[in-house]
C-alpha positions in Angstrom: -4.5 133.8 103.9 -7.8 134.9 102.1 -6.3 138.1 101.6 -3.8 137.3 99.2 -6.6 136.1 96.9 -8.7 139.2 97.0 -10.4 140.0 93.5 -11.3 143.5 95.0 -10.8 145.7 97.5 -12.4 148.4 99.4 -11.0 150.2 102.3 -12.5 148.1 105.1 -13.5 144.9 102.6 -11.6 142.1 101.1 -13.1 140.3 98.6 -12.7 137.2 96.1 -14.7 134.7 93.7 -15.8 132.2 96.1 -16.8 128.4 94.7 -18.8 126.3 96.3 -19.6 122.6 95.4 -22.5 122.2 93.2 -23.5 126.2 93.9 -23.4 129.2 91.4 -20.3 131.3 91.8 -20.4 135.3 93.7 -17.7 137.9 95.1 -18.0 137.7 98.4 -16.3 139.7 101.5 -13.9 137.0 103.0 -15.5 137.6 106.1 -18.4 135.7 104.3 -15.7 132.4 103.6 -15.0 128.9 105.7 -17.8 130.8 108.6 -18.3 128.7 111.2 -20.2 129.3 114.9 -17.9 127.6 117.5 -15.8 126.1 115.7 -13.3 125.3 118.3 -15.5 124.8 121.1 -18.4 126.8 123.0 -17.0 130.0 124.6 -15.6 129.0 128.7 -12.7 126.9 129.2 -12.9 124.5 126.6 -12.3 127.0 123.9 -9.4 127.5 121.8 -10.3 130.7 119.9 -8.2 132.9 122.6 -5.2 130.5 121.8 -5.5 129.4 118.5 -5.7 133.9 117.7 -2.4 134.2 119.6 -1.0 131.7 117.6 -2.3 133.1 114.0 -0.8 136.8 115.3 3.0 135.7 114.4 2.0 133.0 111.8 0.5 136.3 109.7 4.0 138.2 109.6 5.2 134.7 108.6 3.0 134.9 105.6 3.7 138.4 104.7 7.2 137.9 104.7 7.1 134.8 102.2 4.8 136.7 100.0 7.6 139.1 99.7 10.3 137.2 99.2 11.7 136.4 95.8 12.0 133.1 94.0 14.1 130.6 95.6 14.9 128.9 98.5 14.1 130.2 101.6 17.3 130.2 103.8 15.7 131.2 107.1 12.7 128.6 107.5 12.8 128.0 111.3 8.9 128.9 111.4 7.5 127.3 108.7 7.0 123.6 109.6 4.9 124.9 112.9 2.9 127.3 110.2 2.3 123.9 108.0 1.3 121.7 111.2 -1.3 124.6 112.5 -2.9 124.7 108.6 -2.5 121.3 108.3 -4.7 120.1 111.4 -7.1 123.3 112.3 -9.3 123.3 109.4 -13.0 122.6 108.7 -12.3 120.8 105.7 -9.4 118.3 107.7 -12.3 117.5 110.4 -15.0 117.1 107.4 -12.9 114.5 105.4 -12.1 112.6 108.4 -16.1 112.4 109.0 -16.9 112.2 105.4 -14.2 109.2 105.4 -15.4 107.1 108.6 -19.3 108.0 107.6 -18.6 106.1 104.7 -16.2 103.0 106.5 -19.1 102.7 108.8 -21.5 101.9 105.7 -18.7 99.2 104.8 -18.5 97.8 108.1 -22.4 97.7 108.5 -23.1 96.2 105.1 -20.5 93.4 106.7 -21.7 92.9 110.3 -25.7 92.9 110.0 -25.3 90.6 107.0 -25.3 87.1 108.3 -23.6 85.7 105.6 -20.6 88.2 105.8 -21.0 88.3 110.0 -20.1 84.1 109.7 -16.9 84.9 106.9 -15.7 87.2 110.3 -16.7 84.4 113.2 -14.8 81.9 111.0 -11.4 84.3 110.2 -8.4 84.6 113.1 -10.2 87.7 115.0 -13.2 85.8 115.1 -12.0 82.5 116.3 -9.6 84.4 119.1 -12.8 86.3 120.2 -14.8 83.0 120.2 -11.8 81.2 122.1 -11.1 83.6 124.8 -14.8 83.9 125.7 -14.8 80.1 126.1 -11.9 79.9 128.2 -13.2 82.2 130.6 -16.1 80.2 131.3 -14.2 77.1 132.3 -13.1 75.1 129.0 -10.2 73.8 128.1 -7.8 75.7 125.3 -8.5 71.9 123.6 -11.7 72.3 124.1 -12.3 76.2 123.2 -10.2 75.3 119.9 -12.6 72.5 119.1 -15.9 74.5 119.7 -14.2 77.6 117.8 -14.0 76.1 114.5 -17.2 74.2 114.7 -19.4 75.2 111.7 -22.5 74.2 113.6 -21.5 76.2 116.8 -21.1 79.3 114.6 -24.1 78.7 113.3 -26.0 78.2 116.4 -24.9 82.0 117.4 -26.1 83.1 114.4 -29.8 82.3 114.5 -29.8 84.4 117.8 -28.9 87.2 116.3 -31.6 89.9 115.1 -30.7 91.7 111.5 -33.4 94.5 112.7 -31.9 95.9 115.8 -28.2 95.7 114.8 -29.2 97.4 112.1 -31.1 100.0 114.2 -27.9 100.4 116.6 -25.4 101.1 113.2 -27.8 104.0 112.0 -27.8 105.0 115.8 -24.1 105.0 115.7 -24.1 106.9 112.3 -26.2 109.6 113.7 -23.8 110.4 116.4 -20.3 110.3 114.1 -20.5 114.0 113.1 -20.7 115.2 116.6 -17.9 112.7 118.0 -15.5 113.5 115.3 -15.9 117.1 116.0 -15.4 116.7 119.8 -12.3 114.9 118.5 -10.8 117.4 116.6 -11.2 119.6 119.2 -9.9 117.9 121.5 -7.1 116.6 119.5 -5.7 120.5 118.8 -6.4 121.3 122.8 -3.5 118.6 123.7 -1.4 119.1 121.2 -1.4 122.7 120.1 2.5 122.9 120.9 3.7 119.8 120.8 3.0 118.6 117.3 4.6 115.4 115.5 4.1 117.0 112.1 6.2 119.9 113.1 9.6 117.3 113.3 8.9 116.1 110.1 8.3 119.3 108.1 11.7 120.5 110.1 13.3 118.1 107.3 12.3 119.7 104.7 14.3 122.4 102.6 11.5 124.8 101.3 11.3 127.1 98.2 9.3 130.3 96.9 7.9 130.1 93.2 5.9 133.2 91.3 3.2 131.8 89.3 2.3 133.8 85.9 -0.8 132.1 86.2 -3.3 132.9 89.0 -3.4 130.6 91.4 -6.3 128.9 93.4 -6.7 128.6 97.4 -8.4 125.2 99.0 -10.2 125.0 101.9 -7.9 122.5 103.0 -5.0 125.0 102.4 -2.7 123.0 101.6 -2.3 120.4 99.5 0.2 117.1 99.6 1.7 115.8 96.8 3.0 111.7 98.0 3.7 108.4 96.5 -0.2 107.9 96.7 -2.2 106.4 93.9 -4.2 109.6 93.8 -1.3 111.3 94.2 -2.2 114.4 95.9 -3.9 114.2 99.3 -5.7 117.1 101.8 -3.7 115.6 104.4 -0.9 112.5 104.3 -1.1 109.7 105.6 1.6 107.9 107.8 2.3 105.1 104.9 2.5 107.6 102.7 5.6 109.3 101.5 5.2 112.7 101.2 7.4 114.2 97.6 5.9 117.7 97.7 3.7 120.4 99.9 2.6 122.9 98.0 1.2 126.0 99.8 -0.4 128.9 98.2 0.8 132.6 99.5 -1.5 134.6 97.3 -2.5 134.9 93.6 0.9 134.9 92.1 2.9 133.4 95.3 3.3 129.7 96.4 5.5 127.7 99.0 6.7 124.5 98.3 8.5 121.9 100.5 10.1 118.7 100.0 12.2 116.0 102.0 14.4 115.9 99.3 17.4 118.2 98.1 16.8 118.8 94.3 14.5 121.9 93.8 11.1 121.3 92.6 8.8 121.7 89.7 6.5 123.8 89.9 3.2 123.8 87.2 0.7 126.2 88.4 -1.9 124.6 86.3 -1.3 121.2 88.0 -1.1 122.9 91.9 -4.7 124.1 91.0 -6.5 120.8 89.5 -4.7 119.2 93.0 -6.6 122.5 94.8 -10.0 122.2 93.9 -9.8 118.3 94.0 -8.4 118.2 97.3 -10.6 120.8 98.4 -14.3 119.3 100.6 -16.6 122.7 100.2 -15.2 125.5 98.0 -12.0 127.3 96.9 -11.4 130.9 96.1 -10.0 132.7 93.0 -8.7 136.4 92.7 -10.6 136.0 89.1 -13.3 134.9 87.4 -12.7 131.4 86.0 -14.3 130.9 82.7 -15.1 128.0 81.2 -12.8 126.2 83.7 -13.6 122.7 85.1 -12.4 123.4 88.8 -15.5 124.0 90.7 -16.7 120.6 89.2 -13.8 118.8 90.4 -14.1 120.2 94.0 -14.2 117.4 96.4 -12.6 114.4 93.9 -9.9 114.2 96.5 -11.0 115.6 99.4 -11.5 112.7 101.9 -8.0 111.7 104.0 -8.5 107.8 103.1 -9.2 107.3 99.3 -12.6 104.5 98.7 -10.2 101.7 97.6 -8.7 102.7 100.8 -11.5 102.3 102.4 -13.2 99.5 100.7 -10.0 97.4 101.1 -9.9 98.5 105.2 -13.3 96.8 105.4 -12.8 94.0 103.6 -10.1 93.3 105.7 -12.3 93.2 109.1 -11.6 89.6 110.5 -10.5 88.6 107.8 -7.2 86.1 107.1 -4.5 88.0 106.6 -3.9 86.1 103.1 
């Protein structure tokens, strides 16, 4: 993919203008870009490099061959929703924007559950009340009786004064420490089970797909590509379930993009607008076959980068044990 950005090259390097979030720009060798040490596991069973390198092999001559291929619908595109669902799920930046989005739900949620005040609003709402309900049952009350007790102001508030602020607060920051790691493990795990079998790979098989050439140069993500819905953000690193995908756009190189869409009138394509949704969508850096000057890209890297939006989030919170009204 990098190598249809290059600004440069040499007869054994590649290279392009790499831009990093809040770092100054340089030319790099794309061996240099999106590095990271065991990324899909430590070496031994559990890794996917071996596998994940077979499968790049054929996706490559995929690439090549819609590089080449002039403007307009592409008539045989029995590969490409597999190529989508491998670039779609085995990036850095997908796994980063799923940590950067629960690192930031887990704030939320531990704002709400060591405050006492906000800990009652959730012993008082439906999940709370079920919770309190059940547990009384099981120790011998009635349903009558559980009801009764549930919804007694000064029973919740007789569980409140044994709880401690200071160690649930300890135990969230514990929790927090740990997230990285697990959501790593995750992703890992997640592409192990399903490396072959992907959902996304029936949907994109919907899709009628088209080449565009872009007079202007275009921009490469680190989220690769980029997912143009019914959003309020409108574009997204990666959609989400309730949201209705329009576009995927898909850069090939400099002057080449793919785009995909669920619906049969051809697409428009602005080059200007694929790259604002690029560096937005993009969590670390994006890379240019030219030196952008006086552009307002590498500032805007990250704006959209995370797979839940904060309102999203915010409004998922606010929502814990609380009435569905």
């Amino acid at each position: 993919m990098l190598k249809g950005f290059a600004s440069r090259t040499t007869i054994k390097s590649v290279f392009v203008w790499l831009y990093r979030k809040n770092c100054p720009v340089l030319e790099t060798n794309i061996k240099n870009v999106g590095v990271g040490r065991d990324f899909y596991g430590r070496p031994g069973k559990t890794s996917l490099d071996a596998a994940i390198t077979a499968q790049e092999s054929g996706y490559a001559q995929l690439i090549e061959a819609l590089r080449n291929q002039e403007s307009g619908p592409v008539h045989d595109g029995e590969e490409i929703p597999g190529l989508l669902t491998h670039l779609t799920t085995r990036t850095k930046a997908i796994g980063q924007s799923v940590e950067n989005s629960m690192t930031y739900f887990l704030k939320l949620l531990k704002a709400r559950v060591t405050d006492k005040n906000a800990f009652r609003a959730i012993l008082a709402g439906p999940s709370g009340q079920a919770m309190i309900r059940d547990d009384l049952t099981k120790t011998g009350a009635t349903i009558e009786q559980a009801r009764a007790i549930a919804s007694n102001p000064g029973f919740i508030a007789s569980m409140l004064e044994g709880i401690n602020e200071q160690p649930m607060g300890l135990y969230w920051e514990l929790l927090e420490s740990k997230y990285g790691s697990l959501i790593h493990e995750a992703h890992i795990r997640v592409l192990k089970e399903n490396q072959d079998m992907y959902q996304r790979t029936d949907m994109f098989k919907k899709f009628h797909w088209y080449t565009f050439r872009s007079e202007r140069p275009l921009i490469l993500g680190d989220t690769v590509c980029i997912f143009e819905t019914d959003s309020r953000r409108r574009f997204e690193p990666l959609n989400g379930a309730e949201h209705l995908i329009h576009r995927v756009w898909l850069p090939l190189s400099a002057d080449r993009i793919l785009a995909g869409t669920p619906f049969r009138s051809r697409p428009s394509f602005d080059p200007r607008r694929v790259n604002k949704a690029a560096a937005r969508c993009s969590s670390e850096f994006f890379i240019s076959s030219i030196l952008l000057r006086e552009s307002a890209l590498p500032a805007s890297i990250g704006k959209w980068s995370d797979v839940l939006s904060e309102d999203e989030l915010i409004a998922l919170a606010n929502g814990i044990g609380m009435d569905d009204a």
